[in-house]
N, C-alpha and C positions, 0 to 999 in steps of 0.2 A: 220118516226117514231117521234111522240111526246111526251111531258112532258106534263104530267097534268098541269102544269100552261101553256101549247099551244105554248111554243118555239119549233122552230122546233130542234132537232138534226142537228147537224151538223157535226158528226162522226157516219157516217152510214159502216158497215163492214161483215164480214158472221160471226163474232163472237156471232150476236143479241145481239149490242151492248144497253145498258140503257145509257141515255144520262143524264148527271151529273144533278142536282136541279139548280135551275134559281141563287140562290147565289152563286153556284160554275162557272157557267157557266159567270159571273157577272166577278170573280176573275181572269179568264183566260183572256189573252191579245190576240187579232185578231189573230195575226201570229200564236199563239199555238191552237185558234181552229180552223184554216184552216190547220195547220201542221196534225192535228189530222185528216181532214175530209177525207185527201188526203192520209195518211198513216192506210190503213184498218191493223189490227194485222190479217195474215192468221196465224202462227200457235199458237195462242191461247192453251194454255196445261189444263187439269184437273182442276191445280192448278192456274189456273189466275190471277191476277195481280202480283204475286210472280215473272213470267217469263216473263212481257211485256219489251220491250225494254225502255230504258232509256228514250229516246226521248218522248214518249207517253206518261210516267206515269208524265215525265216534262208538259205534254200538258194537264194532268187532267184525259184522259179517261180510264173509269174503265167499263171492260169487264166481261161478263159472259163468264166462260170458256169451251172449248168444248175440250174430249178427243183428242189426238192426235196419229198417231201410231210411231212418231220418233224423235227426236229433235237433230238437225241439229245446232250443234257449239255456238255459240253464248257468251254474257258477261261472264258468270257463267260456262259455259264449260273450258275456256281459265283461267281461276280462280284458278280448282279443279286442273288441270294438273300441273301448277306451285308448286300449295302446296304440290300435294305427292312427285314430283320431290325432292322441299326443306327437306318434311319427311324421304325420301330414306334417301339422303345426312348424315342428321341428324342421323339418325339412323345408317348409317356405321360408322361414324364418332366414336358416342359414344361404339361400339361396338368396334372398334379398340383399343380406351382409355383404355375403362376396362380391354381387354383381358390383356392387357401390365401389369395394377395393380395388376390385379391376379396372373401373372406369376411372377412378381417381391416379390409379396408377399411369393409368393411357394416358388423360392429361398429361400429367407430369412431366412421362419422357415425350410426347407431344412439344409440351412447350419449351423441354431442353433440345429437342431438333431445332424449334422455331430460332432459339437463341444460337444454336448452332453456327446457322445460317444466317445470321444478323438481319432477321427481318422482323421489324417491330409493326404493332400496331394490327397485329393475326390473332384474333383466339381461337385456340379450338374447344368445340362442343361435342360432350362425347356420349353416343347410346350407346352403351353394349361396347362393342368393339368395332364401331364406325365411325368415325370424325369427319365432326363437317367446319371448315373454318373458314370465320367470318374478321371483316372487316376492310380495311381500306391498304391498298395495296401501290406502290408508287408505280410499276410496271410490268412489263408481262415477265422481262426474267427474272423480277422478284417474284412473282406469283407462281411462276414454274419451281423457281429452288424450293419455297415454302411445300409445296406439293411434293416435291420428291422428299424432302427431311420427313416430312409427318407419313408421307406409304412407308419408308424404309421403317421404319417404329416397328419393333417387332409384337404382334399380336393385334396389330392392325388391321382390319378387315376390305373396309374402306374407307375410302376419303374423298369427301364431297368438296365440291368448289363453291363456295358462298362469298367471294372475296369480290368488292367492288372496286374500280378503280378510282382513287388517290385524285383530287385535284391539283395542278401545280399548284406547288408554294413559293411567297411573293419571295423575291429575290432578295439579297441584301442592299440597304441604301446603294446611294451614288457612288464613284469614282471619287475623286479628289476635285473636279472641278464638275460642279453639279450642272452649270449651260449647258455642255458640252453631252452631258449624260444620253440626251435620246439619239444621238447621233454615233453610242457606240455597240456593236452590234456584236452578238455572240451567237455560236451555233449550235445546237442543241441545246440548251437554254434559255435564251432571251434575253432580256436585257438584266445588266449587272443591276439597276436598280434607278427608282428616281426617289428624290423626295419630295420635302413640302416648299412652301414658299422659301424663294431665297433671300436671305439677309433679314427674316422677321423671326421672333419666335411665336410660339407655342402660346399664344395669350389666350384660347379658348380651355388651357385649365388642363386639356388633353397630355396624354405622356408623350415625350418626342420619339418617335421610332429609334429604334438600336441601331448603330451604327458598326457594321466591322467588317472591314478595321476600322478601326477610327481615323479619320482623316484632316487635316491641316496642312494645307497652304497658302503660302504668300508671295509672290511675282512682284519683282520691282522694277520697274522699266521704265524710261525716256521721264522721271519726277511723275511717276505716277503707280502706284501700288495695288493689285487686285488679290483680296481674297477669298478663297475658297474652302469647299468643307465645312465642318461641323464645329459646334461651337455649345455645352454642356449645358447651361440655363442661358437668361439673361445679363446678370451679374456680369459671369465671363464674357457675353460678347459686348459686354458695352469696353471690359477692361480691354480687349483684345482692340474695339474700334479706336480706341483713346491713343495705345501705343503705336497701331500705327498710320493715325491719319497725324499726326505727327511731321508741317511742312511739307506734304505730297496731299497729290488729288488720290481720293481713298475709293476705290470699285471694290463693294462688298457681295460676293457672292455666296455667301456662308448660310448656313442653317443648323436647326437645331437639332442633334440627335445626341441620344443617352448609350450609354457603355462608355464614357471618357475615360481614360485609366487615370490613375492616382495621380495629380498633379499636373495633368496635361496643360492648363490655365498656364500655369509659372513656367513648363516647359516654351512656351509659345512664345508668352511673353521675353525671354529671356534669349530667345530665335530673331525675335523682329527689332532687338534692341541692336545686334548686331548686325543685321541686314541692314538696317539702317544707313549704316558706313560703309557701306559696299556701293560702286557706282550701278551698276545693276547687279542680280539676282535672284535667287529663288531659297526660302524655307518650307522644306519638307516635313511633317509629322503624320509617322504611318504607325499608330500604338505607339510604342515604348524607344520608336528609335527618329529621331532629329536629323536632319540633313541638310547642311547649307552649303550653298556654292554661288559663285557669281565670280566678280573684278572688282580688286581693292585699285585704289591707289597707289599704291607698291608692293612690294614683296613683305616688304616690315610689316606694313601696313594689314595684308591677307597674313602675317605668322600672327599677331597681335588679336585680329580680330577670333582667329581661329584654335589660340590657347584662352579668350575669355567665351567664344560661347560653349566651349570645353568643358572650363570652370561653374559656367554658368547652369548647365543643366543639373537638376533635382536628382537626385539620387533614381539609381534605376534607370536611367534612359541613357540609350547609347547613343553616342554623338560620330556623323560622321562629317565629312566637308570633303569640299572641292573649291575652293581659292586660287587664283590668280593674282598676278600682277599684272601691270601695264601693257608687258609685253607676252602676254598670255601663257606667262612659264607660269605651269601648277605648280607649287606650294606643298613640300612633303605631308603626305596626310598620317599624323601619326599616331591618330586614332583608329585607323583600321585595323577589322581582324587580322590576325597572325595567319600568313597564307594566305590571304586576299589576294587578289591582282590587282595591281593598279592602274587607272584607263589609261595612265600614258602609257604604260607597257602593252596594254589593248590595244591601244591606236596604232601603235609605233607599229604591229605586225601586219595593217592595212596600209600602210603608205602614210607618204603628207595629204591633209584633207583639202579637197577643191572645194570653190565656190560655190555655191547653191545654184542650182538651177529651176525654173520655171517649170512646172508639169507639161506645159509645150514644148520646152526644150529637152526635157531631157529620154534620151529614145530608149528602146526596148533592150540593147545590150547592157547598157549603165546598169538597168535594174536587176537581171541577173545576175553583171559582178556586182553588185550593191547585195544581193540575197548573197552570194558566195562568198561575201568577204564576212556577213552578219555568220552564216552557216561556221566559218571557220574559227570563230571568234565564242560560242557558243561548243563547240570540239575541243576547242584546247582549255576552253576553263567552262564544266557543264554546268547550267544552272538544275543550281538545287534544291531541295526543299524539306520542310520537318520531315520525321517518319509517318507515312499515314495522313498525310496533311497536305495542306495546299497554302502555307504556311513559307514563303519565301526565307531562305536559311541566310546570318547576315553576311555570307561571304560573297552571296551570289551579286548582289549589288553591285561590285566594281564591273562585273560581267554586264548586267544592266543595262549600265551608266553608260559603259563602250557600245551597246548594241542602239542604244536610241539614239545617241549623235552618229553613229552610219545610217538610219535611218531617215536622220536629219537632210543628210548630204543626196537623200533620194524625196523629192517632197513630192515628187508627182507620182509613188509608187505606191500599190495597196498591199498591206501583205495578209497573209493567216498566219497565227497563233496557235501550232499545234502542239497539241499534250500527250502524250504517248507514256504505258504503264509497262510493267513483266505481267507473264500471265499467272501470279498469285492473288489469288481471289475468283469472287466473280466477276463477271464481266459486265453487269450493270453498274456493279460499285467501282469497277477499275474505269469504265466510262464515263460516271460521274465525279468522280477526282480526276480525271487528268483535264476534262472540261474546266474543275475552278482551277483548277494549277496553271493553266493557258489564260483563264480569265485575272487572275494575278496577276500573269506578268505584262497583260496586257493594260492592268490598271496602272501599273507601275509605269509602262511605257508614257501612256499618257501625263502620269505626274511629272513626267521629265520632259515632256513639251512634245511628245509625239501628238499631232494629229487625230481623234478617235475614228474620224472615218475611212483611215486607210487602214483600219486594224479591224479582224476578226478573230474570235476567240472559238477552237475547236478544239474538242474532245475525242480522240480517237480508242483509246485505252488500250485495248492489247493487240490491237485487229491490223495492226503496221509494224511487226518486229524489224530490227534491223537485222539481227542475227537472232540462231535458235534459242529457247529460254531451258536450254539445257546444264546453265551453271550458275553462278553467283553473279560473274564475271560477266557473261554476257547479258546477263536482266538488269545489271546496272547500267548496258547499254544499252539496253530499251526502255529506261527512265529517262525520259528525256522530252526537250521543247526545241521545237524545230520553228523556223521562220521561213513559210512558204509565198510565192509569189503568186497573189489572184488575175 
């Protein structure tokens, strides 16, 4: 085959090869166009020069291409294999990465649901875009909110139930007078609590159970003095029994428990020094606030006694009193809070108080107006409490103080303690606050000389409004403690 300008080719092939133009054929050096003459391209493809071997397209010859029915290995095969290989790789690679993000991400707002919802003690475990959450749970409608927080998660698939339930947890110690503790009775919870031996400490080395609130009292009646509550090490209570077996027969029912707040010792002490001189009474220590009351010898006498045990408390603790004289006129208290009420103005709106009567004697109407006269005493000054808390507020005390001596005036009557919420929140946690809110004041009752057996402490939370919880206004009236008759 030749070129129109009559060179001959010299890359003759079964491709029907065209032999390059006399200038290219010019450019090519001997060795590349004998390399060419002698290397015919047999499998030539469709696509022609795209596919010639390296060697050839070096040598200059440029082929017409003829179909092929297979093509067999070559530069460009050994090429594509490497690359998808590399593509695989790549591609698990980054599919591995991500998953882990995702999953990591799920967590995350997983457990800002859980947080959401204030339910502790949930983890969630997460494949892929299914969570499964484990752990201990206190009830069912914590178990329901945690489920519904962790489905709502967006990109959630599912959500497994691995959640066990919660054993209860032991209560807090005792009441204020620890005898008396198994005989007081709460409902949906159990009992406020017991301790350990009374009037011993802790000599096996062991730490004394936490006490809270911290509790201290002292009863002084007919030259004979009993007390109750908790008492910080040894030390303390030998100093405590010293003050005051002090010319009275001394009943110690006190025990050891830890959380004392700062100074409680010197507060106590500085309580029974004063009680002392009182012909009977009572000192109170609930935490941080002191309460004495009883019957001086006169009026001078209760002002006297009641600006040194004033003087006498430790920085930080709030003092309050209820003194008398002779003739059972109370004694301006002028340490109470600003806005307090005070039980003579309590009382005064129940009438003059009658004699006690006998639980035989006294019949089934007395105890109605006896709940009716507590109900309205409780309306016109509400007992209050912290925000969030079950935390008695210090105003509510005068209120208290007026509901346990009508109590008093009913000794044959049993009452409930109910605790009633707004509906902000859930409903297992408004259930469980308004339970200790009732169990409070139920302790409280008892430290002022109510009876614990005619008291039950219940929880009702949101499930009793009085009115609809459609304003500010009306959920601050269904915050509230009612005293029902069993």
């Amino acid at each position: 085959m030749r070129h129109d300008s009559g060179i001959a080719c010299p890359n003759r092939s079964p491709c029907s090869d065209i032999c390059p133009t006399p200038r290219r054929l010019a450019s090519i050096s001997r060795r590349r166009r004998a390399f060419c003459a002698r290397r015919p391209r047999q499998d030539c493809g469709w696509f022609g020069g795209a596919v010639a071997s390296k060697n050839i397209r070096m040598a200059g010859c440029r082929r017409i291409p003829r179909r092929f029915k297979k093509w067999r290995g070559g530069f460009m095969a050994g090429k594509w294999r490497y690359g998808l290989l590399a593509l695989a790789v790549l591609w698990l690679a980054a599919n591995w990465v991500e998953t882990g993000r995702i999953e990591a991400d799920l967590e995350a707002r997983a457990r800002g649901a859980l947080d959401a919802v204030k339910i502790a003690g949930v983890t969630p475990r997460v494949a892929g875009r299914d969570i499964s959450l484990k752990g201990e749970i206190a009830s069912d409608e914590a178990r329901a909110a945690a489920l519904a927080g962790v489905a709502a998660v967006t990109g959630v698939r599912k959500t497994e139930d691995a959640l066990a339930r919660k054993a209860p947890a032991p209560e807090p110690p005792a009441p204020p007078a620890p005898a008396l503790a198994d005989q007081v009775k709460t409902g949906e919870g159990g009992k406020t609590g017991e301790g350990g031996k009374s009037g011993q400490a802790d000599k096996s080395g062991e730490v004394a159970p936490v006490a809270s609130p911290y509790l201290f009292r002292a009863e002084s009646s007919g030259g004979k003095l009993t007390l109750s509550g908790f008492y910080p090490d040894a030390d303390s209570h030998a100093r405590i029994k010293a003050a005051a077996s002090a010319g009275r027969e001394l009943v110690d029912r006190t025990q050891a428990g830890s959380g004392a707040p700062r100074d409680f010792v010197e507060a106590a002490l500085a309580g029974l020094d004063q009680l002392a001189r009182l012909r009977e009474g009572a000192l109170h220590l609930r935490g941080r606030t002191a309460r004495l009351s009883g019957e001086a010898a006169s009026a001078e006498l209760a002002d006297d006694i009641r600006a040194k045990f004033i003087g006498a408390l430790p920085d930080g603790f709030a003092a309050r009193s209820q003194l008398t004289g002779p003739a059972h006129e109370s004694a301006p208290a002028k340490e109470k809070a600003a806005g307090a009420p005070s039980v003579e103005k309590l009382a005064a709106a129940r009438g003059p108080e009658k004699p006690a009567e006998t639980p035989a004697e006294k019949p089934r109407g007395d105890a109605a107006a006896c709940q009716a006269r507590m109900a309205a005493l409780v309306k016109e000054h509400p007992i209050v409490f912290r925000v969030g808390s079950a935390r008695l507020a210090p105003e509510s005390a005068a209120t208290l103080d007026a509901v346990a001596a009508e109590a008093k005036l009913c000794p044959g009557v049993a009452f409930e303690v109910a605790g009633h919420t707004d509906d902000i929140g859930y409903v297992s946690e408004n259930r469980e606050l308004s339970r200790r809110r009732a169990e409070s004041v139920l302790v409280y009752l008892v430290a002022a000389g109510v009876a614990p057996r005619r008291l039950t402490a219940v929880g009702y939370g949101e499930r009793r409004p009085l009115v609809a919880n459609d304003s500010d206004d009306n959920r601050a009236k269904n915050r509230r403690i009612e005293f029902n008759l069993k």
